[in-house]
Phi, psi and omega in degrees: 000326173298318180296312180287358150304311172292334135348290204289319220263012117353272173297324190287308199287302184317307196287329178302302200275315176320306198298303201292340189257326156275341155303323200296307192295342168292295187319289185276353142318313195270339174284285158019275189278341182295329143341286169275002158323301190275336170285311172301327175293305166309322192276320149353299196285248193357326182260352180255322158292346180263355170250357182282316188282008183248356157292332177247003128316287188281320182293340173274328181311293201293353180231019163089002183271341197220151173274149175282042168255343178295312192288284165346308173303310192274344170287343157264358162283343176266317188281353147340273198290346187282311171309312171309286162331295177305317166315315167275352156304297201290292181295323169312337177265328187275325179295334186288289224283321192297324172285337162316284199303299181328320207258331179087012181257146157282114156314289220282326143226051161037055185211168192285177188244137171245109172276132182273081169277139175246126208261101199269000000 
């Protein structure tokens, strides 16, 4: 009687450390993505000055004010920043889906996500 008493509460302190371990882990999924919000929103803004400054680059190129070592620069400073953007596009979609698949709620309509299996 004892030993399943000493069992249980075994088994009760494991689901316990699971629970505390799986809250952590939402918790900082989510400080992530709140993260890679902003980090993305940067790279966004970075990528839209690095192609605005590289049109104004080749229109000063095309009238002989800069050189093409100039032109060149800033056209690998934009597919730079374009590299970038996408990189934080990709991780801003991986970090969403990991908090999604965790809490198992849709954000974009505020509901629990309910799966149907249909049996063939």
């Amino acid at each position: 009687m004892r030993q399943a008493k000493a069992n249980r509460d075994l088994i009760e302190i494991d689901v316990q450390q699971e629970e505390r371990k799986f809250e952590q882990e939402v918790f900082l999924q989510t400080q992530q993505f709140n993260m890679q919000k902003r980090v993305l929103a940067s790279a966004a803004k970075a990528d839209t000055i690095a192609g605005l400054r590289y049109e104004i680059t080749k229109q000063r190129y095309l009238i002989g004010k800069i050189s093409i070592t100039d032109l060149n620069l800033a056209q690998q400073e934009k597919d730079q920043a374009t590299q970038s953007y996408i990189g934080a596009l990709r991780s801003f979609w991986n970090n969403y889906y990991t908090l999604r698949r965790l809490t198992l709620y849709d954000f974009e309509r505020n509901e629990k996500i309910r799966y149907e299996f249909v049996e063939k």
